[in-house]
C-alpha positions in Angstrom: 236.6 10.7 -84.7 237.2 8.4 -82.3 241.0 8.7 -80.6 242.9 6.5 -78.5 246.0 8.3 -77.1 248.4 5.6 -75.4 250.7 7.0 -73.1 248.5 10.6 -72.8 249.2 10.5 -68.9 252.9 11.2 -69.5 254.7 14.8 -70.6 254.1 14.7 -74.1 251.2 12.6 -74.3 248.9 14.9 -72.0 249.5 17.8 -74.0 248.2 16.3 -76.9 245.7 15.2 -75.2 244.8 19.1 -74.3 245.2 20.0 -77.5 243.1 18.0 -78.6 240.6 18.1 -76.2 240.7 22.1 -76.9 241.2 22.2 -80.7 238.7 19.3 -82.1 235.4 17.9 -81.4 237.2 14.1 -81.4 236.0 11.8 -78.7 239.2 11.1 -76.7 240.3 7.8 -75.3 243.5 7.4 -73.6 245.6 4.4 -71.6 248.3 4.6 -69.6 249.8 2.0 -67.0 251.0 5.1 -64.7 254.6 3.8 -64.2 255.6 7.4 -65.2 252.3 9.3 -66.3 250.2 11.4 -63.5 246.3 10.7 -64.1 245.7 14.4 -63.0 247.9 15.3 -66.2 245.0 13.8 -68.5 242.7 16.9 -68.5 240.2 15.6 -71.4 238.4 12.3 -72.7 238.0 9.5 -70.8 241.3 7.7 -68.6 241.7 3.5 -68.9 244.7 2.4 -66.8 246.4 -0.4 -69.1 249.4 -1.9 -69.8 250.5 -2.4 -73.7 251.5 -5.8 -72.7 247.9 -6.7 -71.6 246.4 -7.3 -75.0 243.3 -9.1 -73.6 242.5 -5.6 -72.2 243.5 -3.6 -75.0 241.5 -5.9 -77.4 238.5 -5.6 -75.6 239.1 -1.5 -75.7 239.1 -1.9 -79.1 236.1 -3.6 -79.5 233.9 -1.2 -77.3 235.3 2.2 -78.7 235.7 1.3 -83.0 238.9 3.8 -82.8 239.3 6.1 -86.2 243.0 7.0 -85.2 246.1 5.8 -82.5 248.5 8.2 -81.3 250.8 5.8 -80.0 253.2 7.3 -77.2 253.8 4.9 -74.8 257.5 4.1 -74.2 260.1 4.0 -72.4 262.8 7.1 -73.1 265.9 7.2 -71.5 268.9 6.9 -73.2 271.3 5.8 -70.4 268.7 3.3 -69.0 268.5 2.0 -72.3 272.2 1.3 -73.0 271.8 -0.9 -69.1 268.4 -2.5 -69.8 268.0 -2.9 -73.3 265.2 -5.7 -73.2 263.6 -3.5 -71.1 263.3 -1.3 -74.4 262.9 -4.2 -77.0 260.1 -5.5 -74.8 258.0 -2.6 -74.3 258.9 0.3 -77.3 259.0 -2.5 -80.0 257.0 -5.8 -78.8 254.3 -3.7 -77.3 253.8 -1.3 -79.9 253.6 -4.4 -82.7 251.1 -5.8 -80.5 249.2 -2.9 -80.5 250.0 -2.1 -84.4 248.4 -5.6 -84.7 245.3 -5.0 -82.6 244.7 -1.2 -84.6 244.5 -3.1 -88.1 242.6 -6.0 -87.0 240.0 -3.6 -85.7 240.1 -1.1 -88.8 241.5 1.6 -87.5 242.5 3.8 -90.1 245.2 6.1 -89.1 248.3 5.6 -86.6 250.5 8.6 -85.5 253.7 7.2 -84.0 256.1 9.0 -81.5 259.5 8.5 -82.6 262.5 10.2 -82.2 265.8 12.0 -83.9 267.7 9.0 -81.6 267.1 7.1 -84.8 269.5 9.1 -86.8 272.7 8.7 -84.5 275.4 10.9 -84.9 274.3 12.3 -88.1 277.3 13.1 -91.2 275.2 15.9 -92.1 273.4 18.7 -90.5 270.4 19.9 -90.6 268.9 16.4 -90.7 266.6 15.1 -93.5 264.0 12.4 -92.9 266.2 10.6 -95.7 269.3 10.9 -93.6 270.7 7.5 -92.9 269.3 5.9 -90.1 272.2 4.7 -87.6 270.8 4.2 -83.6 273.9 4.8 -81.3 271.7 3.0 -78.4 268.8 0.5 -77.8 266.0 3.3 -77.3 266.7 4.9 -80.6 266.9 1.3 -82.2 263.9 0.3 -80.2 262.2 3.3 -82.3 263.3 2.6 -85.4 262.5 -1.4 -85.4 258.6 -0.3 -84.8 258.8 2.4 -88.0 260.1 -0.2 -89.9 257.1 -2.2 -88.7 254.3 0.5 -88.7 255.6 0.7 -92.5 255.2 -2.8 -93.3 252.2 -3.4 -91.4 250.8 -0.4 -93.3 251.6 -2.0 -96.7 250.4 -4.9 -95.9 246.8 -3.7 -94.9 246.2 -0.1 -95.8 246.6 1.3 -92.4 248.3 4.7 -92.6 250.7 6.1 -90.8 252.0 9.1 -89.5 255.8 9.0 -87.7 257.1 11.9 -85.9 260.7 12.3 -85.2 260.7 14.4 -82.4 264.1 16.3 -81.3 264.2 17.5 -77.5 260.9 18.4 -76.1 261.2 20.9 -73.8 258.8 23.9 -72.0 255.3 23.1 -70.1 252.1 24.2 -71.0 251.9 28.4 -70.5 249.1 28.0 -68.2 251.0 25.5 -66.0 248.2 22.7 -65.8 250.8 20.1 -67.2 254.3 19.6 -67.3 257.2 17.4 -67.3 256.7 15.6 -64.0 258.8 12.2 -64.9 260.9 11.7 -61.2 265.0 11.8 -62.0 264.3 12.8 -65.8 267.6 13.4 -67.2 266.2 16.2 -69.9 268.7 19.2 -69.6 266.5 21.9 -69.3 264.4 19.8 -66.7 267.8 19.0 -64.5 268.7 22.5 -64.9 265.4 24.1 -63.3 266.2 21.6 -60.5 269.3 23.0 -60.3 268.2 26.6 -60.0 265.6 25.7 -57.1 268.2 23.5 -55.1 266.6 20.6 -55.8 269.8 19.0 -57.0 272.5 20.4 -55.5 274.5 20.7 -58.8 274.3 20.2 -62.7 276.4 18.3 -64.6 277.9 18.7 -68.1 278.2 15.3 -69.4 280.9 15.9 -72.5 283.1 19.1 -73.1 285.0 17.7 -76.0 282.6 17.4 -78.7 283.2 19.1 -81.8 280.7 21.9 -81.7 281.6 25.3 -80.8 282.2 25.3 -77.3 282.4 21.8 -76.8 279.2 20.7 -75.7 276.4 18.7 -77.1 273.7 20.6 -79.7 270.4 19.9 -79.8 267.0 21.4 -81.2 264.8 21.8 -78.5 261.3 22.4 -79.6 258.8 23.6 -77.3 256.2 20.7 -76.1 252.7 22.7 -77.5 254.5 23.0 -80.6 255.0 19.2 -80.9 251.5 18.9 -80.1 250.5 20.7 -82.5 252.8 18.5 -85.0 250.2 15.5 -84.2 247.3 17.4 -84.8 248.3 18.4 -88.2 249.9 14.8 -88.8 246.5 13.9 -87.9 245.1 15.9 -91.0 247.2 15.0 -93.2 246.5 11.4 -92.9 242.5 12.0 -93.1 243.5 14.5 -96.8 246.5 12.3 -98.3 248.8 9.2 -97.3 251.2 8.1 -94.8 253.9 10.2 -93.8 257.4 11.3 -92.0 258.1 14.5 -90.4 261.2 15.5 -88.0 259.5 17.9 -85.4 262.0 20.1 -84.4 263.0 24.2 -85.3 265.8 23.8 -87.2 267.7 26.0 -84.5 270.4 24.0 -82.5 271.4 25.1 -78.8 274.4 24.1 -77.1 274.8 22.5 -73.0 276.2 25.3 -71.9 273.8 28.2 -73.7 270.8 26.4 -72.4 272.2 26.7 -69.2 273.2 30.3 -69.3 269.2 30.8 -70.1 268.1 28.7 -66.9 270.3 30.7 -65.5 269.1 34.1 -66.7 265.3 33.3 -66.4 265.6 31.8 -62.9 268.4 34.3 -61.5 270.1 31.4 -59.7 273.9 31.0 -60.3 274.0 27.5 -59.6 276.3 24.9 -59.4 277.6 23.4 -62.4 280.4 20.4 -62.9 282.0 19.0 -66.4 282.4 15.8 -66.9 283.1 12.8 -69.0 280.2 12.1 -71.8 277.6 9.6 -71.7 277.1 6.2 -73.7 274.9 6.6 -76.3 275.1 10.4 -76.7 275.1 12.5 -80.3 277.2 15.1 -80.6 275.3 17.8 -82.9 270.8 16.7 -83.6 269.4 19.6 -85.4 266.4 18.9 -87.7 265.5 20.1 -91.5 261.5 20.7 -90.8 261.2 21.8 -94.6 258.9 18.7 -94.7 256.4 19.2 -92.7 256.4 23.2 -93.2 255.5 22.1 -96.9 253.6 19.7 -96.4 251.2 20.4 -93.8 249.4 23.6 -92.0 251.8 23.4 -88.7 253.7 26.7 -88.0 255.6 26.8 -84.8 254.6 29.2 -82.2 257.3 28.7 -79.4 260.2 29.1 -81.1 262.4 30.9 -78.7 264.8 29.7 -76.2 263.5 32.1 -73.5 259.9 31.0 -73.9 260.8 27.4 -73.4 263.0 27.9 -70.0 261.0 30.3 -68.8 257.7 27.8 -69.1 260.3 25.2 -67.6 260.8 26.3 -64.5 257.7 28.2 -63.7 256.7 24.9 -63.8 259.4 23.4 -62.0 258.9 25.7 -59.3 254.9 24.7 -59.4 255.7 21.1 -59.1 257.0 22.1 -55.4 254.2 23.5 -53.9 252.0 20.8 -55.0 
């Protein structure tokens, strides 16, 4: 198949991209605009620096390389930015992926993985969440998402296009080799901010929230290890070419809170570092753990990372990497 990967400079996207590039014979394709991706990080297929909003470009992509399949990650991410600049987020996560939605079906592509997110379920009533759960955005990014499933869907009724939409919970951990890895400058992921933490690269971590209603007060999340959700996309990726569209959470099922994640940086690093509570953030769940009954039933994917350990420990080797380069 041919494969266009948008956004496969960036954490995420480049390990799919070496997963891929590693686990099939497809002929890989990917564009990124660099304002956050690392060309280095693209370690198979061929690189095109573009911009989503340069459709010209990406049309004339289209016509040269007759794509099978889009794995669409290009976006921006950041919750608290996104509760500032939220045209920054309409513009780019939802204009520029229904341009590019447009382009795909125009040139017959016949499958579409999307990146999405569990920011489209808010502060969810129940727990684990369902794919069914009611979908309630507590900020623009996580609206931003669900505006362009809602479009992927309609556009794929409308022309036969399917579909795949994965609603990633937090992607944590770096490949075990160390060849990629979160490299995003000020990324606010905890497990990221806490490795910088342990090498004194910021002199302290904060708690943003003790007063939730979890068990010791702090935000729970489902971190799932990033070669795991790549993984997730190859599988979506067979199931699109063996049955129809789809929607999977990508996540363990296994919530952590603030502070145990940081008691594990801790441990794995053997740096006591600072730490300071404070108020919470705009925008922020209290409890995101997913049900993955879905897409353990559904499809062949069976996590291999699922341990706490494992993704700190691949965290900050990696973090530590990242200083000597």
């Amino acid at each position: 198949m041919n494969i266009l990967i948008t956004g496969g400079a960036g954490y995420i996207g480049s390990h799919v991209v070496k997963h891929f590039g590693e686990k099939t014979p497809h002929n890989i394709t990917v564009i990124d605009n660099l304002s956050s991706g690392f060309k280095e990080a693209v370690l198979y297929g061929e690189f095109i620096e573009a911009d989503l909003a340069d459709t010209g470009k990406l049309e004339n992509i289209f016509a040269v390389k007759n794509f099978d399949a889009v794995v669409h990650f290009a976006a921006n991410i950041e919750v608290e930015e996104s509760v500032k600049k939220p045209l920054k987020y309409y513009k780019n996560n939802t204009v520029n992926s229904a341009n590019l939605i447009d382009i795909a079906i125009r040139h017959q592509t016949r499958c579409f993985i999307f990146s999405s997110t569990a920011a489209v379920y808010g502060s969810p009533k129940s727990t684990p969440v369902k794919e069914d759960n009611a979908k309630e955005p507590l900020n623009p990014y996580g609206k931003s998402k669900l505006m362009t499933e809602h479009i992927l869907m309609d556009a794929a009724s409308a022309s036969g296009l399917k579909y795949c939409i994965l609603r990633y919970f937090n992607v944590a951990g770096a490949d075990a080799s160390l060849r990629i890895g979160q490299r995003t400058p000020n990324a606010t992921h905890l497990i990221k901010a806490a490795s910088q933490a342990a090498l004194g690269i910021r002199e302290q971590l904060y708690i943003y929230g003790t007063d939730y209603d979890t068990a010791d007060g702090t935000g729970v999340r489902d971190y799932i290890h990033v070669d795991d959700l790549a993984d997730a996309h190859l599988k979506g990726l067979e199931h699109l070419e063996n049955h129809g569209s789809c929607v999977f959470n990508c996540g363990y099922g296994t919530g952590y809170s603030v502070k145990e994640v940081i008691t594990e940086i801790k441990k794995v690093s053997g740096v006591d570092f600072k730490v300071i509570e404070t108020g919470r953030r705009a925008g922020d769940a209290a409890l995101l753990i997913a049900d993955n009954s879905r897409i353990l039933q559904e499809t062949s994917w069976r996590p291999l990372h699922n341990n706490l350990e494992y993704i700190c420990k691949t965290a900050f080797e990696w973090e530590k990497k990242l200083t000597t380069l």
